[in-house]
C-alpha positions as CSV (number, residue, x, y, z in Angstrom):
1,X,108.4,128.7,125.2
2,X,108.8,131.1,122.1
3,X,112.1,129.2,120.7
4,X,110.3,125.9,121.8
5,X,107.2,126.7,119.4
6,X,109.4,128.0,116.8
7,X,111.3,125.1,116.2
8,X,108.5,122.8,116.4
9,X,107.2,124.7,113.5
10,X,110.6,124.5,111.8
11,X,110.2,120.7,112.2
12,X,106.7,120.2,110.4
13,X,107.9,122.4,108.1
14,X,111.3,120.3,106.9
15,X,108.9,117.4,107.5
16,X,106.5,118.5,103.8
17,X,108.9,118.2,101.4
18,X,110.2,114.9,103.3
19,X,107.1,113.4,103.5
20,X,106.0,114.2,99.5
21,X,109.6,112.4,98.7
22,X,108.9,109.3,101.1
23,X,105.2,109.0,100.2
24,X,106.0,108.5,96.2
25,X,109.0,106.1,97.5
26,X,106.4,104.1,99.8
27,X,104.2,104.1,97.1
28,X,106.2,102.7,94.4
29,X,108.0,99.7,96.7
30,X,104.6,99.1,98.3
31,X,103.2,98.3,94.3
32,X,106.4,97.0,92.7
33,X,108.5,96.0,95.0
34,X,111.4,98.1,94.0
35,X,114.0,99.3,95.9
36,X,114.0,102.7,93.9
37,X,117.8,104.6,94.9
38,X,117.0,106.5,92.1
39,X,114.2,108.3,93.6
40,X,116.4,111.3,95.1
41,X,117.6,111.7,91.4
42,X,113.8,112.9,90.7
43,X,113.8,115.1,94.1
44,X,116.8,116.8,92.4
45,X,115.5,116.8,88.7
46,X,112.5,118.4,90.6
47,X,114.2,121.1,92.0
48,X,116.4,121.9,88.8
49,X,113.0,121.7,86.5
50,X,111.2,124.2,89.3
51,X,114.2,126.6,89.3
52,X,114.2,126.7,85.1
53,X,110.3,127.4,84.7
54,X,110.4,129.9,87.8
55,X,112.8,132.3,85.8
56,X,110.5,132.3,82.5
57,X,106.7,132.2,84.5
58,X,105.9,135.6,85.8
59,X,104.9,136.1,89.6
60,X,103.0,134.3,92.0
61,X,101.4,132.2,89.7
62,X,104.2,131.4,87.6
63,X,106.0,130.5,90.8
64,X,103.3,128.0,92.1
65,X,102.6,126.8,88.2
66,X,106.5,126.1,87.9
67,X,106.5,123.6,90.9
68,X,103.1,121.8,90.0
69,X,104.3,121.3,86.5
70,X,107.5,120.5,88.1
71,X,106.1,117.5,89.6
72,X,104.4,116.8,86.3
73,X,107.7,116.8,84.3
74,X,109.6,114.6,86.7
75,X,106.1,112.1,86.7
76,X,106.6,111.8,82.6
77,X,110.1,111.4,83.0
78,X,109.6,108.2,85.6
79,X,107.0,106.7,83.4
80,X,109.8,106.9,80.6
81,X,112.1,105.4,83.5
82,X,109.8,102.7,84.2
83,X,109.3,101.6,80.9
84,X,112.6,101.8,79.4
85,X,114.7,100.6,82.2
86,X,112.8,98.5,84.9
87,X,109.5,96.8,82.9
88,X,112.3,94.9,81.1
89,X,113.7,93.4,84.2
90,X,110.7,92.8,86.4
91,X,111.2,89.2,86.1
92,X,114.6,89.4,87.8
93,X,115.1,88.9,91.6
94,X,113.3,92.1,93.0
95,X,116.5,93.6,94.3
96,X,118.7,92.8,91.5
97,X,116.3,95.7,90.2
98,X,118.5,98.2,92.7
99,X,121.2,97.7,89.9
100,X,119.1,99.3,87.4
101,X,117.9,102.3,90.0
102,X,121.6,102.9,90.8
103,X,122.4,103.5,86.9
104,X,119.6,105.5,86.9
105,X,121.5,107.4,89.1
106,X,124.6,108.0,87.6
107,X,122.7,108.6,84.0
108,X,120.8,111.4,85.4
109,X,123.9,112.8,87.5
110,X,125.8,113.5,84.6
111,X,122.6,114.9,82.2
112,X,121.6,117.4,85.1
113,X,125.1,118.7,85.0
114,X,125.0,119.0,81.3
115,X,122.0,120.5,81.8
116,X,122.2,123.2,84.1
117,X,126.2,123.0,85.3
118,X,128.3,122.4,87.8
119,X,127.0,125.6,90.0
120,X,124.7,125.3,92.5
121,X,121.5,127.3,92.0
122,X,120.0,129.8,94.6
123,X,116.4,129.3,94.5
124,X,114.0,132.0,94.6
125,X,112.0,133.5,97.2
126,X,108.1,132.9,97.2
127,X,106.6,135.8,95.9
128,X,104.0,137.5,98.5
129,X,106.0,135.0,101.1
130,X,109.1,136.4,102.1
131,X,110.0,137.5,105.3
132,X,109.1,136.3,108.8
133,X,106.5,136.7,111.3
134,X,106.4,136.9,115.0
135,X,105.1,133.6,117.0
136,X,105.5,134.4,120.8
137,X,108.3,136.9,119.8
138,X,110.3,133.9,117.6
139,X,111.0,134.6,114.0
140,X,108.9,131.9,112.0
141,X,109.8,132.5,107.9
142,X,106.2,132.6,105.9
143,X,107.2,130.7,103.8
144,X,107.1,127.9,106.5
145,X,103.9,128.8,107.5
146,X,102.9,128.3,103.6
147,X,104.5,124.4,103.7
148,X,102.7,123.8,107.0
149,X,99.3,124.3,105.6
150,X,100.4,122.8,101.5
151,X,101.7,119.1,103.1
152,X,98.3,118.3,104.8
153,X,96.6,119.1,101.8
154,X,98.9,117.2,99.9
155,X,98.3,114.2,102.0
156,X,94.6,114.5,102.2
157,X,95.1,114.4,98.5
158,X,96.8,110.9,98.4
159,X,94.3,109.6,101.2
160,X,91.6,110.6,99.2
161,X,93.3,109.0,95.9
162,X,94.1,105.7,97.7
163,X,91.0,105.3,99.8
164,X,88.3,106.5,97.1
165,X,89.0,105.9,93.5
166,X,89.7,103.0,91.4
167,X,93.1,103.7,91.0
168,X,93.3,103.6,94.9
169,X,91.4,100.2,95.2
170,X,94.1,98.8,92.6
171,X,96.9,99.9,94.4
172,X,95.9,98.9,98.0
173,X,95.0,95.6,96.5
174,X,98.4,95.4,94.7
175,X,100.3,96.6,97.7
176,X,98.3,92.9,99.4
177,X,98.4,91.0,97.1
178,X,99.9,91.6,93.2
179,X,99.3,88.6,92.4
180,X,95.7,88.2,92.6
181,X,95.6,91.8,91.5
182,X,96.8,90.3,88.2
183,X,94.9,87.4,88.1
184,X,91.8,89.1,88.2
185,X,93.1,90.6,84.8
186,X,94.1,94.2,85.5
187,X,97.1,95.0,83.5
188,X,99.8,95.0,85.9
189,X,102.4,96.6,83.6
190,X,100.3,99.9,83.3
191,X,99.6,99.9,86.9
192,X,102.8,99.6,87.8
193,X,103.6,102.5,85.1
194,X,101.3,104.9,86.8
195,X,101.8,104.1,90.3
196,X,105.7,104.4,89.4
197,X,105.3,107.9,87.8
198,X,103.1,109.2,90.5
199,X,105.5,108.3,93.0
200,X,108.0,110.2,91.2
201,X,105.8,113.4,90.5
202,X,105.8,113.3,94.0
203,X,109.5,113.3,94.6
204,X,109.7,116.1,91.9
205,X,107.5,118.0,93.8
206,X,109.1,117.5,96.7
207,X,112.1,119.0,95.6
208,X,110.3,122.3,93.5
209,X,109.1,122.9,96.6
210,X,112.0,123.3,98.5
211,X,113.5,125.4,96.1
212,X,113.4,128.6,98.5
213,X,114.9,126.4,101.4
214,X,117.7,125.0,99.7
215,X,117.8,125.9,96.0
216,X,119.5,122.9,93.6
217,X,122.3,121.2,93.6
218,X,124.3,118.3,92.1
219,X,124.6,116.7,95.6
220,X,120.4,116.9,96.5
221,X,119.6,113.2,95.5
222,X,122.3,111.3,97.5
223,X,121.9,114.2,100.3
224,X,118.2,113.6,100.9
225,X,117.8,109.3,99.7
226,X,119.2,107.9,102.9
227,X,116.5,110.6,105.4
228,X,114.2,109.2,103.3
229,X,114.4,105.9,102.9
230,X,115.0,106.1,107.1
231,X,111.7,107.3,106.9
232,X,109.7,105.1,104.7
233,X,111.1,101.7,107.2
234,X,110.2,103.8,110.3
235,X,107.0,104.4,108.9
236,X,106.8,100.6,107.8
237,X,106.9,100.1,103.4
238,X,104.2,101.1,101.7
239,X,102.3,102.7,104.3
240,X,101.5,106.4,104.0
241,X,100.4,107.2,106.8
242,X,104.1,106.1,108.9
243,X,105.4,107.9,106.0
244,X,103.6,111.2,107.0
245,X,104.2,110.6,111.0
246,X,108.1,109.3,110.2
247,X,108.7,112.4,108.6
248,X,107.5,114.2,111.4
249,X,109.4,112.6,113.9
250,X,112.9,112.7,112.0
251,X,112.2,116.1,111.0
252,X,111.1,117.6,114.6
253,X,113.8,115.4,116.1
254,X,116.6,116.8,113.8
255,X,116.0,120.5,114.4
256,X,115.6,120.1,118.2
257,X,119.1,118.3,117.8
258,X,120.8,121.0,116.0
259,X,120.1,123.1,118.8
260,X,120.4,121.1,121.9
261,X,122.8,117.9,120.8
262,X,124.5,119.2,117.6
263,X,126.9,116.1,117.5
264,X,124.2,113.9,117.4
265,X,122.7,115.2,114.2
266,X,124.6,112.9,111.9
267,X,123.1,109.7,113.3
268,X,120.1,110.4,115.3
269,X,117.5,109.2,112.4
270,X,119.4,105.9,112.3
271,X,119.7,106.1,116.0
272,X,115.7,106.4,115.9
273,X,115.0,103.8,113.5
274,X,117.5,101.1,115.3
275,X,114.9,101.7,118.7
276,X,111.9,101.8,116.3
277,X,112.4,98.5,114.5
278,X,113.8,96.6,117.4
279,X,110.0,97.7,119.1
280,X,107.9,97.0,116.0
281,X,110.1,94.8,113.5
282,X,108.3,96.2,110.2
283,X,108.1,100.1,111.4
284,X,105.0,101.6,112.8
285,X,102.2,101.0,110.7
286,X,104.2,98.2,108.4
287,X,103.0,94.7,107.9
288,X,105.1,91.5,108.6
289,X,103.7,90.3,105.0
290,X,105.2,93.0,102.6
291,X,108.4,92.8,104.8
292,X,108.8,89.2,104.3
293,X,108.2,89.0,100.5
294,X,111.2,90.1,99.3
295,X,114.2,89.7,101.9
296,X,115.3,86.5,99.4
297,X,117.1,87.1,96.3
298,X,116.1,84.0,94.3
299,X,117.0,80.2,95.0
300,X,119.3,78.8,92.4
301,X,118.0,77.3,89.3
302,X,120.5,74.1,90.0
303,X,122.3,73.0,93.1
304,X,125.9,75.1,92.9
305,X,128.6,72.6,93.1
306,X,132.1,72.2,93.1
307,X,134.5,73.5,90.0
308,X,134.7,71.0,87.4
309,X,138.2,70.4,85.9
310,X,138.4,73.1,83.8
311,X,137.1,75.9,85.6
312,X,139.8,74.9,88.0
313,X,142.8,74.9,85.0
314,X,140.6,78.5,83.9
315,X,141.6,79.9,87.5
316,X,144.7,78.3,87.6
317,X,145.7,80.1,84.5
318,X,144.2,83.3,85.6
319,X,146.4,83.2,88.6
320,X,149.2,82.7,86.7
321,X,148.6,85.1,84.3
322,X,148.3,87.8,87.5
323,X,151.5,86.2,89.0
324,X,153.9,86.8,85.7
325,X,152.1,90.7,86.0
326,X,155.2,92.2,87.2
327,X,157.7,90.4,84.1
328,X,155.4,92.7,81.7
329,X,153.5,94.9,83.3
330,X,154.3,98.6,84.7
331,X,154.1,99.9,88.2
332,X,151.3,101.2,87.5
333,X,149.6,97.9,86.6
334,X,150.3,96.4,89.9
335,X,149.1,99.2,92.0
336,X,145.8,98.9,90.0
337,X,145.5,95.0,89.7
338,X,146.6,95.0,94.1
339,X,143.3,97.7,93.8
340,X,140.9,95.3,91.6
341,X,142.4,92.2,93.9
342,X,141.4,93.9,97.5
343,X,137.9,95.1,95.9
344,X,137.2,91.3,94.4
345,X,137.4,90.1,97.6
346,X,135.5,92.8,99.8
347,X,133.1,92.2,96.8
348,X,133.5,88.1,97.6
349,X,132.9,88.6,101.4
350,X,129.6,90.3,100.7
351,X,128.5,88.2,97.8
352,X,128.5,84.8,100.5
353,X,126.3,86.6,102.6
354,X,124.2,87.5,99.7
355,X,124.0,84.8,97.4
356,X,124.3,81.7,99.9
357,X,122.5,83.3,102.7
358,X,120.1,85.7,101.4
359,X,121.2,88.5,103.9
360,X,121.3,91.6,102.4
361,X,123.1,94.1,103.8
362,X,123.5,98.1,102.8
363,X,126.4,98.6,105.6
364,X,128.7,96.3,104.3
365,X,131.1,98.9,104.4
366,X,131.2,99.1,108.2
367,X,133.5,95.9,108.2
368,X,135.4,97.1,105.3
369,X,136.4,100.3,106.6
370,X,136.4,99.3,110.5
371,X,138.9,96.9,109.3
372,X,141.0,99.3,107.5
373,X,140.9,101.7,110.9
374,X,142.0,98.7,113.3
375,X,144.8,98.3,111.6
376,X,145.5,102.6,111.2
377,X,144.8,103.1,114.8
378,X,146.8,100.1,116.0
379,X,150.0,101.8,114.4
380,X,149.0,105.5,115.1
381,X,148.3,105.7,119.2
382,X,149.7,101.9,120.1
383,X,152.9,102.2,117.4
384,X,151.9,98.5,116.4
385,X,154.5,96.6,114.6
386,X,152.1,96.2,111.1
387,X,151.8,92.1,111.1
388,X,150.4,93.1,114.4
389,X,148.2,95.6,112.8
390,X,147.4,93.3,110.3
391,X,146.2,90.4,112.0
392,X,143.9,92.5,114.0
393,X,141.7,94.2,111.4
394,X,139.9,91.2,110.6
395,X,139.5,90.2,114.2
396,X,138.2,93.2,114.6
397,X,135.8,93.7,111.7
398,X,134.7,89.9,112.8
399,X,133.6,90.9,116.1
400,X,132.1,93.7,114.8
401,X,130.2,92.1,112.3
402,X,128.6,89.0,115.0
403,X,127.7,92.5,117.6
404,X,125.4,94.1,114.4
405,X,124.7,91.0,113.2
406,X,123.1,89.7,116.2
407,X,120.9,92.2,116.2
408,X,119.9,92.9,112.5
409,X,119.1,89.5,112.5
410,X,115.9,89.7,114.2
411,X,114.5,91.2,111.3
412,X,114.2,90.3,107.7
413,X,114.0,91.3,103.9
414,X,114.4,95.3,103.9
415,X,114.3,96.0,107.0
416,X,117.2,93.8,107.6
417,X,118.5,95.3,104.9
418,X,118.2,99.0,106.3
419,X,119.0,98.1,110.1
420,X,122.8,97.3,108.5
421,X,122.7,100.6,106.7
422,X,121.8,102.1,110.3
423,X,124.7,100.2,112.1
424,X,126.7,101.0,109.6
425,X,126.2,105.1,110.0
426,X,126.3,104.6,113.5
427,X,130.4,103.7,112.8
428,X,130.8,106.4,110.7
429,X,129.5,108.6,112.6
430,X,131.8,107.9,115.3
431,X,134.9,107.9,112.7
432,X,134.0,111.4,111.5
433,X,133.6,112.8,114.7
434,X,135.6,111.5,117.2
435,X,138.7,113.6,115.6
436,X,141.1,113.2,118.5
437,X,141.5,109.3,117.8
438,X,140.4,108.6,114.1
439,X,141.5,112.0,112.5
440,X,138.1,113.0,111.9
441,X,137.1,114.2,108.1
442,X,141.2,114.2,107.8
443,X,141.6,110.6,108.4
444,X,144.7,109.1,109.2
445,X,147.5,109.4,107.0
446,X,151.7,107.7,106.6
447,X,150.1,104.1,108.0
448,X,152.9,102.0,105.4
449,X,153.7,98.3,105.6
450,X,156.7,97.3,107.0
451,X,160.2,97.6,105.4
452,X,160.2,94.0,103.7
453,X,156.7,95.0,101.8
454,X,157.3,98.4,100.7
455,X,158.6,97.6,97.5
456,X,155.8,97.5,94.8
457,X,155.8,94.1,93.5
458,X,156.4,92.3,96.6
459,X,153.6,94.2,98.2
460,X,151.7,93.1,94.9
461,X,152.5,89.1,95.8
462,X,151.2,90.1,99.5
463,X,147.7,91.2,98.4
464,X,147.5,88.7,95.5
465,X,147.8,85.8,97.7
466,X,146.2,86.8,100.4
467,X,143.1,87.9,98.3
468,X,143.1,84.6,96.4
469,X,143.3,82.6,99.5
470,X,140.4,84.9,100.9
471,X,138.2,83.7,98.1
472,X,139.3,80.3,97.9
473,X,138.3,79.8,101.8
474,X,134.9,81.9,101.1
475,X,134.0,78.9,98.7
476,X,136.0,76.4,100.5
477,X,133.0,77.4,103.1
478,X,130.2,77.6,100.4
479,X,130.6,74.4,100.1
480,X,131.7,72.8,103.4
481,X,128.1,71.6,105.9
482,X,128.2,74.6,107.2
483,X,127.8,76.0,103.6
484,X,125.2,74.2,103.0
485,X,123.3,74.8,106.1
486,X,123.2,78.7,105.1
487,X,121.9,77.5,102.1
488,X,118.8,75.5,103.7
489,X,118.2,78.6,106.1
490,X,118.0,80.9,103.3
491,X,115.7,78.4,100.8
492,X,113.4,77.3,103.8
493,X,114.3,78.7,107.6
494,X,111.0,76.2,108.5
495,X,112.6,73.1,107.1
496,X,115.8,73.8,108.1
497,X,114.9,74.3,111.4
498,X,112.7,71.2,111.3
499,X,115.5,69.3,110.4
500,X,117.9,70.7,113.3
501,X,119.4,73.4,111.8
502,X,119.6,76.5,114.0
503,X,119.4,78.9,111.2
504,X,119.9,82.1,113.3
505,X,123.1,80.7,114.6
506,X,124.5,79.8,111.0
507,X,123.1,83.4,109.6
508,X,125.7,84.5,112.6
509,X,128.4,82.8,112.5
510,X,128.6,83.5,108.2
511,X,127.5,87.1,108.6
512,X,130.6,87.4,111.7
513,X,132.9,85.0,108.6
514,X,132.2,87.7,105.7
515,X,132.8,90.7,108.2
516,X,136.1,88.9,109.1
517,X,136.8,88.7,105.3
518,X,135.8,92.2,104.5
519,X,138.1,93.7,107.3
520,X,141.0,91.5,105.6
521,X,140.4,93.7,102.3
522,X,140.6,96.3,104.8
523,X,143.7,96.2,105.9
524,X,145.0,95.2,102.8
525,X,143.8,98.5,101.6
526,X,144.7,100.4,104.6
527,X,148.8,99.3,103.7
528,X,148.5,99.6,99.9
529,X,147.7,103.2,100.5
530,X,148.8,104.8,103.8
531,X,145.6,106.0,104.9
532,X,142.4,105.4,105.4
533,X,139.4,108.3,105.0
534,X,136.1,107.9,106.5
535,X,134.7,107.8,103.4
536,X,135.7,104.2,103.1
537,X,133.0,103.5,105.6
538,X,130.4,105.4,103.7
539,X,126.9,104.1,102.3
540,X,128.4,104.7,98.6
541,X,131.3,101.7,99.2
542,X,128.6,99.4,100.9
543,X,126.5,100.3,97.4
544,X,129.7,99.6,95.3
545,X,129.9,96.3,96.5
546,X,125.9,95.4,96.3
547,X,126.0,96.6,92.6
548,X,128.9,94.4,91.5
549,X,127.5,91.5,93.4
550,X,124.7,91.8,91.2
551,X,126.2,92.7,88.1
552,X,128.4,89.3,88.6
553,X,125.7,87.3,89.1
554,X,123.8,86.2,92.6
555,X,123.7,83.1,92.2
556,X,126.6,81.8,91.1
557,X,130.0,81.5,93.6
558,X,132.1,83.8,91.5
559,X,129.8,86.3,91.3
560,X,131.6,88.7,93.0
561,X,135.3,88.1,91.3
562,X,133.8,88.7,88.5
563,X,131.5,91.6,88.7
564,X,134.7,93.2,91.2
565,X,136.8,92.8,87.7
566,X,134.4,94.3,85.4
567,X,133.4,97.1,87.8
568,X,136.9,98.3,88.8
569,X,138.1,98.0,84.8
570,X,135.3,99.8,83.3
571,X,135.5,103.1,85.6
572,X,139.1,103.0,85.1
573,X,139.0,103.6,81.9
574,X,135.7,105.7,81.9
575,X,136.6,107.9,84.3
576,X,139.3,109.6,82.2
577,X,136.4,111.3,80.4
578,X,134.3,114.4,81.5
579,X,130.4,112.5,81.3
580,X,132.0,109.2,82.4
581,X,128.9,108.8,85.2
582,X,126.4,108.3,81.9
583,X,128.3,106.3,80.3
584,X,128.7,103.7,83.3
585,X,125.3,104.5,84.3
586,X,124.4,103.4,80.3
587,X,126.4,100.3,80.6
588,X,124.8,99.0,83.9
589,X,121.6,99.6,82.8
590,X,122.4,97.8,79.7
591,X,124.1,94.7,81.2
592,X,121.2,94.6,84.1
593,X,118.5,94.6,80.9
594,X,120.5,92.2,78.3
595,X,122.1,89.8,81.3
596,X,119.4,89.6,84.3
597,X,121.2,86.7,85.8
598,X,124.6,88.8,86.0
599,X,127.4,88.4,83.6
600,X,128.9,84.9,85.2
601,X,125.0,83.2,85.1
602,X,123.9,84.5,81.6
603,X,127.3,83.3,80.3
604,X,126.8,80.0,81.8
605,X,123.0,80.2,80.3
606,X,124.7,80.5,77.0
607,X,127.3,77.8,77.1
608,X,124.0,75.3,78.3
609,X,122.5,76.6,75.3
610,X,125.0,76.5,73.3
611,X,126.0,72.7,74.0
612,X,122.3,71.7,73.8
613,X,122.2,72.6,70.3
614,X,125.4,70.5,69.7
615,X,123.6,67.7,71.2
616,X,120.2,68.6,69.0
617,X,123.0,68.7,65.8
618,X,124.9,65.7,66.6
619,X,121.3,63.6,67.4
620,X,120.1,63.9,64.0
């Protein structure tokens, strides 16, 4: 009964600095609709900011007056955030704003490391709190006793701020309705300022908090932004109360697992939030109206149709132009351009789920990567032939992808969004431990293409027109019936369906097509390297793809060419220096703030603008 209590109390304790972190994120997408990734950078700037002002305050005081002015620190530096980076782009489809977040991210990354090093940092003990006391003869540390009795205060706190002053009133009211909010004349740019760098004093908090726990480290933001965002959709968005209980759940549930099912502690959060949300569709105390609201990414300003006749000569000669690669290009060159050819058209397969169907998905990696270990395992334990092997991973990833699909696509918007993300840590899950068949964290290794592809430039030729023809079927599709079926399903599911569309079918059968496209990249990748890592199934690849999706433009069909292309040669080339992270970080932000539409749709803007003047010139 004595360990039972004990870890119970372990639980709610983990569950404070969770729920501070969770609470700020719920708060923010509940007002602005952001999806914030860049809120575990403020956990971690937090934590750093806490560490600093705890070696120049003295004592107790200076160790509780380092974390609250912690949290005040990382609050200023989110309303500089907001302002700078995200007021400009408020206008743009909701989650093209993730673009901005994630360059957030690598921004702060590399200033924290200039800042404070490459080490991590051991953080202090709590002075008057160190040491442990007896419950029932279990160890209990005090200074989990201390975070038991600071998180309710902390929420009582909020409840009181949301519940009984004016600021409150504004919020719930934005978090129903921002629109009327605005109407009414409140000055929805300062609101969303202050709700934005509250939310991140929060997270800052969060993380000084946890300083004797866990100290700081480069790795705290990614480490600690999937548990929470698990916990914000279990809770249901915007909703601080299924925040607090989420965290609470997770929290308990994860120490209880390290000690009774220890291989389950990678995946029992998403394992908790697939029940949850297949029970109550918009988490526990979530509303079906803020989950609806944003699960579109924008219709397109004009119908999208087929290439004209010199977009097609455009392609034709930028085919050729890849084709003639080997007469004056190095070895090198290929090995790069077959890299930048498989990503374009993992890129590709996710952009026709996103910009013709409006399905979001954060696992897109799951059918990457599963493709990628079909084809490993099928030469590993059944000594496959590697056509064999070949042919298989996209089968596979297909039939993979209609299994999630059919059931992520109960839900909508971000919770759709976040039941992928699940799915797709449930398969890496299994990768990374089931070491016996997959390899485990040492992957699987010598998996080559067969003799008549080994050389360089023939294998070049394989992946070149494979991934063209990949991306010539995807818009071959986009705009075949069926194309434009997904199309009326994602505009208006009601009038589709009047019409005699089944919309959930079509959202099927395209989300099982760009799987089946994705694990083609897959095991184009798998060959052009000889192993595959579970790594390639992570949440960072899955992100990879959404940002470049975004950055090439959402509603146009090459979207993802395009943004693949740019993506892939800018890191190249940054990546050779030390603080390469800000500078890419710099470059997103800036291309998401100058270019909302993506690169493709902002230079098409241009060249309407651009002949429309003509026209104007040659008029008068």
């Amino acid at each position: 009964m004595g360990l039972f209590i004990a870890q119970l109390l372990t639980g709610l304790a983990n569950a404070g600095a969770l729920f501070m972190v969770a609470s700020g994120l719920s708060l923010i997408f509940g007002v602005t609709r952001i999806v914030n990734f860049a809120h575990g950078s403020f956990y971690m700037i937090g934590a750093y900011v806490g560490y600093t002002l705890m070696q120049v305050l003295p004592g107790a005081v200076g160790f509780w007056g380092a974390i609250l002015l912690a949290g005040l620190a990382v609050g200023l530096l989110g309303m500089i955030v907001e302002m700078l980076v995200l007021r400009p782009v408020y206008r743009a489809p909701e989650l093209f704003q993730l673009v901005a977040t994630f360059g957030v991210i690598l921004v702060i990354q590399d200033l924290a490391l200039m800042i404070w090093g490459p080490e991590d940092l051991l953080g202090p003990r709590a002075p008057g709190l160190r040491g442990v006391v007896f419950i029932l003869g279990e160890p209990i540390p005090k200074y989990d006793i201390a975070l038991l009795v600071i998180t309710p205060f902390v929420a009582l706190g909020l409840w009181y701020l949301i519940t009984k002053t004016r600021l409150g009133i504004l919020v719930r009211a934005a978090t129903q309705d921002r629109e009327m909010v605005g109407a009414l004349g409140v000055n929805q740019a300062w609101l969303f300022t202050g709700v934005f760098a509250l939310g991140t004093a929060l997270a800052g908090l969060g993380g000084a908090l946890q300083l004797p726990k866990g100290g700081a480290d480069l790795m705290m933001d990614f480490n600690i932004l999937t548990a929470v965002f698990v916990v914000v959709v279990i809770g249901g968005m915007g909703s601080l109360p299924g925040a607090y209980l989420a965290a609470v759940i997770i929290s308990v549930l994860n120490v209880f697992g390290v000690t009774y099912l220890p291989q389950s502690t990678l995946v029992l959060m998403f394992v908790v939030m697939v029940l949850v949300l297949m029970i109550r569709p918009y988490g526990l105390f979530g509303r079906e109206e803020v989950a609806g609201e944003h699960g579109q990414v924008g219709e397109p300003e004009r119908p999208i149709k087929p290439a004209g006749l010199q977009v097609r000569l455009l392609v034709a000669a930028g085919v050729a132009a890849l084709a003639a690669l080997p007469l004056y290009g190095s070895s090198f060159s290929q090995v790069l351009a077959t890299d930048i050819l498989i990503f374009c058209l993992f890129a590709a397969s996710l952009h026709f789920l996103l910009g013709l169907g409006g399905l979001v998905s954060f696992g897109h990696a799951a059918y990457f990567g599963g493709g990628a270990y079909v084809a490993a395992l099928m030469v590993t334990h059944a000594q496959s032939p590697m056509e064999l092997a070949f042919v298989l991973a996209p089968i596979g990833a297909g039939l993979a992808a209609l299994a999630i699909g059919w059931v992520c696509l109960r839900l909508t918007g971000v919770y759709f969004a976040m039941l992928t993300l699940a799915f797709a840590q449930l398969i890496w899950s299994l990768v990374f431990q089931w070491g016996d068949v997959t390899g485990g964290d040492d992957g699987l290794v010598n998996i080559w293409p067969a003799d008549w592809l080994n050389d360089t430039t023939i294998f070049f030729y394989f992946a070149l027109i494979l991934s063209v023809g990949g991306m010539l079927a995807l818009r071959h599709v986009a705009h075949s019936p069926f194309g434009y079926a997904l199309r009326a399903a994602r505009d208006s599911a009601r009038q589709a369906e009047a019409t005699g569309i089944n919309t959930k079918r079509v959202q099927l059968l395209a989300f099982g097509f760009a799987g089946m496209i994705a694990g083609l990249a897959g095991g184009l990748f798998v060959f052009s390297k000889g192993s595959v890592f579970p790594n390639e199934l992570e949440i960072a690849r899955s992100f990879d793809a959404l940002i470049v999706v975004f950055l090439g433009g959402v509603k146009t069909l090459a979207g993802g060419l395009v943004g693949g292309a740019f993506f892939k040669g800018v890191e190249e080339v940054l990546v050779r220096f030390e603080y390469w992270r800000l500078a890419l970080g710099l470059l997103i932000i800036g291309v998401v703030i100058l270019a909302p539409d993506g690169i493709v749709g902002s230079l098409r803007k241009a060249g309407e603008r651009l002949g429309l003047l003509r026209q104007t010139e040659d008029q008068k």
